[in-house]
N, C-alpha and C positions, 0 to 999 in steps of 0.2 A: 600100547606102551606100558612096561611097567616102572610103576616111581617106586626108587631106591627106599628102602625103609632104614639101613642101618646107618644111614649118617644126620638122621635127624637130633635134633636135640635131645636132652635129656631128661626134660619135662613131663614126664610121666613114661610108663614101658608098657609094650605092648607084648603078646603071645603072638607068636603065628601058627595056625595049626596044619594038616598033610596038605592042605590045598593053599589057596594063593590069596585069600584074602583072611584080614586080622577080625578075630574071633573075641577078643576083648582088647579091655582097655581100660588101664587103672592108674586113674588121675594122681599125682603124687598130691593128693591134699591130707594123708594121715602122717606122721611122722617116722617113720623107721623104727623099729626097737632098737637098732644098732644107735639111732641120732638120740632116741631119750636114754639109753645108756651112758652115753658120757657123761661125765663128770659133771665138766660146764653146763651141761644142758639142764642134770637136773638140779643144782644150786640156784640157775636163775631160775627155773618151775618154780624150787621152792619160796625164793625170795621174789616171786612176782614179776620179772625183769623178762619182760616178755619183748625189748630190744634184743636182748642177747638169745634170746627163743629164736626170734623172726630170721637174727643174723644165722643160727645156726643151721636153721630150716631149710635156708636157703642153700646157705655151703655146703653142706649135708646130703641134703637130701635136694636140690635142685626146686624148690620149689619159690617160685619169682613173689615178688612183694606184691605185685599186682593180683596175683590167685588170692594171696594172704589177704589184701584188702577185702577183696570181694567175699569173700567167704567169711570171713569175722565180724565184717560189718564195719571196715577203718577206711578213713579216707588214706588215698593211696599215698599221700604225702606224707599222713603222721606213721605208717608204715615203717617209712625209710627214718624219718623222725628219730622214731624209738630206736631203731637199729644200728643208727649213731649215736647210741648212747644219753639224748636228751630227752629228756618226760618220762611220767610213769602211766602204768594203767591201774587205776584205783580201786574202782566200782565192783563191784560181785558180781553185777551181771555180765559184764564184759568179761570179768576173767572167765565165765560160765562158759560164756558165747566163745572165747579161742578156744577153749578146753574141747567144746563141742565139735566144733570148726577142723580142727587140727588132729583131733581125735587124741587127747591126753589125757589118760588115766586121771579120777577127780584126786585120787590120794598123792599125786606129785603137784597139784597145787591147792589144795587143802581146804580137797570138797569132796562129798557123799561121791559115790559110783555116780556115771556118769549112766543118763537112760540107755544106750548103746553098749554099755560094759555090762550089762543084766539083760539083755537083750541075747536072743538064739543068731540073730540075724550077726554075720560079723564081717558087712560088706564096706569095704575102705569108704564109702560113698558115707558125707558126714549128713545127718537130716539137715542141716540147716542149708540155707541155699546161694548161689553166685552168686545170683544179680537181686536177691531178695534185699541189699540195702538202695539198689537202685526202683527196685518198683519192676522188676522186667519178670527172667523166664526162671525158674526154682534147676540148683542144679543138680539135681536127684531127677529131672527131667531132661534134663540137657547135656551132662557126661555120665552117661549111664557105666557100670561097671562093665556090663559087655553089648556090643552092639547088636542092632537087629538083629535076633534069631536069622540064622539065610534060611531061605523058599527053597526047598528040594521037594524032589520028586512031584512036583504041581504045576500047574499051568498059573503063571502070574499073569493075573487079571487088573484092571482099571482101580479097585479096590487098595489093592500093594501099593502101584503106582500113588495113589494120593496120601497115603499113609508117609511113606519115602518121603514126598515133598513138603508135606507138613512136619516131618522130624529133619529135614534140612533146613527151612525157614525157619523153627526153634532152634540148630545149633550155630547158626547165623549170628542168632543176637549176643553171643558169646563173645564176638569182636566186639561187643562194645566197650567191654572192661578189661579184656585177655588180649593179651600180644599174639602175636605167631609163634612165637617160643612155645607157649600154653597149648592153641589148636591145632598146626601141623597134624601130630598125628592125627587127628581124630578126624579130620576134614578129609584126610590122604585117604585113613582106612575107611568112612563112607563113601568115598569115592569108587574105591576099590572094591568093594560089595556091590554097588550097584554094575559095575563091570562086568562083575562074574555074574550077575543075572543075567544082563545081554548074551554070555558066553555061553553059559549050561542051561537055564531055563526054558522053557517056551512059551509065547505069548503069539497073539494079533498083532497083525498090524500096526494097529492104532496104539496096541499098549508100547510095540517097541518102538515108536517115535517117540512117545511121553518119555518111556526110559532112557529117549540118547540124550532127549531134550535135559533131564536129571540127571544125566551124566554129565552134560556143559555146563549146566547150572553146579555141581560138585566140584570139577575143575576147576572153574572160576574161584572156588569159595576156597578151595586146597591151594590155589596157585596164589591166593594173596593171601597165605597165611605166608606161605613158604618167604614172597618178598618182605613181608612184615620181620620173617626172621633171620633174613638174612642169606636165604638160599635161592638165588636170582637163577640160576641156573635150571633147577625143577619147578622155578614159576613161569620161565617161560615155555617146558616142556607143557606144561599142566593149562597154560592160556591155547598153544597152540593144539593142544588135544581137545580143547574144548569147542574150538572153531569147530573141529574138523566133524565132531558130534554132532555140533549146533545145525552144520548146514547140514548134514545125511538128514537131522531129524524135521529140516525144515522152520528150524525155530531161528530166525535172521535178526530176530533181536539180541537174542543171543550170542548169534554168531558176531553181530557188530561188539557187543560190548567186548567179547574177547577180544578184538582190537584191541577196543579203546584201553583196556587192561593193559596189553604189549606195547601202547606208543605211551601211557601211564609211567611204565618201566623204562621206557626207553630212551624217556626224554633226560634223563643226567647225562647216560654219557655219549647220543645220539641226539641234541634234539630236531635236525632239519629230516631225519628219520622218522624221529616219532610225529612231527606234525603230517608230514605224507599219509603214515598210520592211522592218526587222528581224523584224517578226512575223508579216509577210505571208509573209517565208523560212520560218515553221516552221512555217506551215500545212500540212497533210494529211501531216507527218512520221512515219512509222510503222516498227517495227520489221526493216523490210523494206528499208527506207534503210539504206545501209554502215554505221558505226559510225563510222568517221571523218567523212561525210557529217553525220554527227547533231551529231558532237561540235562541228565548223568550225561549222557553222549555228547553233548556241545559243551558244556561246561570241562572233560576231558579233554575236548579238541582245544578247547581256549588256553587250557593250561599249556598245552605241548606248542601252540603257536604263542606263548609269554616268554618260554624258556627257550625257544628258537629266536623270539625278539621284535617277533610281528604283530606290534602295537595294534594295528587298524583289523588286521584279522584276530586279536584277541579280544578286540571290543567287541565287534559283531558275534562270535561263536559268543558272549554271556549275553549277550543282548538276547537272542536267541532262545537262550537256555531261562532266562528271566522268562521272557513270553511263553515256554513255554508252561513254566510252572501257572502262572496264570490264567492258563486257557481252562475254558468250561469243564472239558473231561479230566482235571485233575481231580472232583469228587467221585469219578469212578474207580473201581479195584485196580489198583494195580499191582505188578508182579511186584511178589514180595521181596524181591532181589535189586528191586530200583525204591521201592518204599521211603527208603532213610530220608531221601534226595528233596530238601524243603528250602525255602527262602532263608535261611541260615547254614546250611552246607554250602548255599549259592553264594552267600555274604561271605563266608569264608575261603570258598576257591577264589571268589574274582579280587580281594584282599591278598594274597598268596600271588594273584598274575601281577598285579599291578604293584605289587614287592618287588617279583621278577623283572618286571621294568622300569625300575627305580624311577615310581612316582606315588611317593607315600604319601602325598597331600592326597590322590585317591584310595591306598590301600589301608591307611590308620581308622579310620571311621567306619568302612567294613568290617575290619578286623574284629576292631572292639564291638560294633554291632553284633556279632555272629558270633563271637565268646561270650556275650551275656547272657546267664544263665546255662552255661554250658557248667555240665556236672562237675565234680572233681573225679567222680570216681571214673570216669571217662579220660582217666588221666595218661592213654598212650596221646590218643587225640590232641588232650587241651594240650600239653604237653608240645605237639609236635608244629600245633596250629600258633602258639605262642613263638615259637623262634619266627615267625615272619612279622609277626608283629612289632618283634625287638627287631629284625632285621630293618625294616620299616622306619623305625626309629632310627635306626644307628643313621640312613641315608638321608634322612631330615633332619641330623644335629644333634638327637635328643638323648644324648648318650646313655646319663643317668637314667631315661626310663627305660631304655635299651639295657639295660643292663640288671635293672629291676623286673622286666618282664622274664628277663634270660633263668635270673635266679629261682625266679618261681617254674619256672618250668624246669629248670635241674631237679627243686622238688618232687614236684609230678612224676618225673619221668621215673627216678630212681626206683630200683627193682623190676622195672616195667619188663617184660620177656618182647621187646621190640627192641629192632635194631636204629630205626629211624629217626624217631625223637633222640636218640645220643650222636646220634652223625650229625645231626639239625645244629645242637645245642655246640656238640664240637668247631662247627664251621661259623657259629657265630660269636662263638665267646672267643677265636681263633683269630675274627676280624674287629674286634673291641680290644683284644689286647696288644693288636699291632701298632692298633693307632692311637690308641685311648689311652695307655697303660698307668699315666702318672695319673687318671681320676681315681679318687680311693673307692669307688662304688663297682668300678670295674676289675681294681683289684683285688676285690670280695669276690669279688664274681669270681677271679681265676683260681684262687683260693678253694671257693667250695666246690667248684668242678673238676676241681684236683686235676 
């Protein structure tokens, strides 16, 4: 199968060269010459008004509040913050740090050449890094300007193989701050590289099961960018491709999560669908499967039997998934594609079921468990986990904090390159204003959600 390239977003542009997979790939995180030409752009450069920057950057040149955050080093709330017009950015280093970030001439905000403008090197890629204010993966590591060189004329060996999957488990942790608007491409086009190895290369055996196995594993990772952004349709070609890999290559963990992915999706406007789905993921599950594996696969089934409505099977699949995060073999390796999956993923799914079944006396105390300490800059997430928590509220009475959680989360979400936290936030500020309207805290609320 091949996934469509020309209706993805416009979060970065990719080349395609004579052959059929994408040969680079250039993050839109510098600014246009055409974007610091304007007028407006450079008067706020000049005057420091790096609101009206952010806004422009955006409209301009496509690049989402959320890249901006991670790359400058802003919590993704005061992002959006500034680009409504309130607060300023003071500091020197911080202006240093956008200038760097954004790649802005230092003489448009009224600093020496920047070390990149005296620099031979003139690759859009800014030194400083994503997730370097989060503690994670540097992104001069993780959106390279062009991807893996391709393997021609050789025999891929065992070697490549592990190479490929250690560069897909670093572009992995890019979801943790980046929408699907953001990765799309870039998840599609390693996808599609490793294809075309299976296609034209030659290998063993052995190596072309690992590579169908990273080709299920790509899918998966491409197919929830795609739902993240809104393209339901190429996430379910991209989950169903990924089955299809999984089982030629033998790898049935995989193959179950792609399920669990398509009854994940399926349960808005399907859910007695997606729980079938859901249980078809936990068939022939045995001790012998990761523990993180176990945990992600019943904690999905849970959610699809919440949203179907099946209270007594929604207990038991987190029940399940609790035991099995606790079992002995969770201090060994596991696949880096279930890793995330901890006793606070778990507080927050089964806080999210027990939303779904309007019983907040259980969902509020998880909720709130499993957001503390949760980052900001993780702000599609916190963002999208906070509307069930207000949902929660709103179902136990508590408007005011329903409405207070809701607000913080239109924070977070704003500029986010996700479609889901704004449908979340829609659908809740949607059921507070039908009912709630004369509390003034809910009319802020409607207010700032415009």
């Amino acid at each position: 199968m091949g996934i469509p390239i020309g209706g993805m977003t416009r979060q970065g542009r990719a080349r395609q060269d004579s052959g059929d997979h994408m040969t680079v790939i250039k993050p839109p995180t510098a600014l246009p010459p055409a974007a610091l030409d304007l007028p407006e752009m450079r008067q706020a450069l000049g005057e420091h008004d790096f609101g009206t920057v952010f806004r422009l950057a955006r409209q301009e040149a496509g690049i989402s509040y959320s890249k901006i955050a991670a790359e400058c080093g802003i919590k993704p709330e005061r992002v959006g913050t500034l680009a409504r017009g309130r607060g300023r950015v003071g500091t020197y280093e911080k202006i240093a740090a956008i200038a760097d970030a954004l790649r802005i001439p230092g003489h448009l905000v009224g600093l020496a050449p920047r070390p990149w403008e005296t620099s031979s090197d003139q690759s859009p890629v800014p030194r400083r890094t994503v997730l370097q204010a989060v503690g994670a993966v540097g992104l001069a590591g993780a959106i390279p300007e062009r991807l893996a060189p391709p393997v021609t004329c050789r025999r891929v060996g065992a070697d490549t193989v592990t190479r490929l999957r250690e560069r897909t488990a670093r572009l992995r942790r890019l979801d943790d701050v980046l929408g699907g608007g953001d990765t799309y491409r870039l998840y599609v086009a390693e996808f599609q590289e490793t294809k075309r190895l299976l296609r034209t290369e030659t290998y063993g055996e052995a190596v072309g099961r690992d590579l169908l196995a990273l080709l299920a594993e790509q899918a998966q990772q491409a197919g929830w960018a795609a739902f993240d952004g809104g393209h339901e349709r190429e996430a379910t070609s991209l989950y169903r491709e990924s089955r299809s890999a999984a089982e030629e290559a033998g790898a049935q963990d995989l193959a179950r999560n792609a399920l669990a992915f398509l009854a994940y999706q399926t349960a808005g406007a399907d859910p007695r669908a997606a729980a079938t789905i859901a249980a078809r993921s936990c068939e022939a599950i045995t001790l012998q499967t990761p523990a993180t594996v176990r945990a992600l696969l019943w904690e999905r089934r849970a959610w699809a039997c919440a949203v179907a409505g099946e209270a007594t099977a929604t207990d038991h699949a987190l029940g399940v998934a609790r035991t099995a995060l606790d079992a002995d073999d969770i201090a060994e390796p596991q696949p880096h594609w279930s890793a995330w999956v901890d006793q606070a993923e778990l507080d927050i799914m089964a806080g999210r079921c027990w939303t779904e079944l309007r019983r907040p006396l259980r969902a509020v105390p998880l909720l709130i468990r499993g957001l503390t300490g949760f980052a900001d800059a993780h702000a599609r997430d916190k963002a999208l986990y906070s509307t069930w928590l207000a949902e929660a509220y709103t179902t136990a009475g508590e408007v005011e904090e329903a409405a207070t959680v809701t607000r913080r989360a239109v924070e977070l979400a704003d500029g986010v390159a996700s479609i889901r936290p704004r449908r979340r936030i829609q659908q809740v500020v949607s059921t507070l204003a039908a009912a709630h309207s004369s509390v003034p805290a809910v009319t802020e609320l409607v207010e700032q959600a415009g």
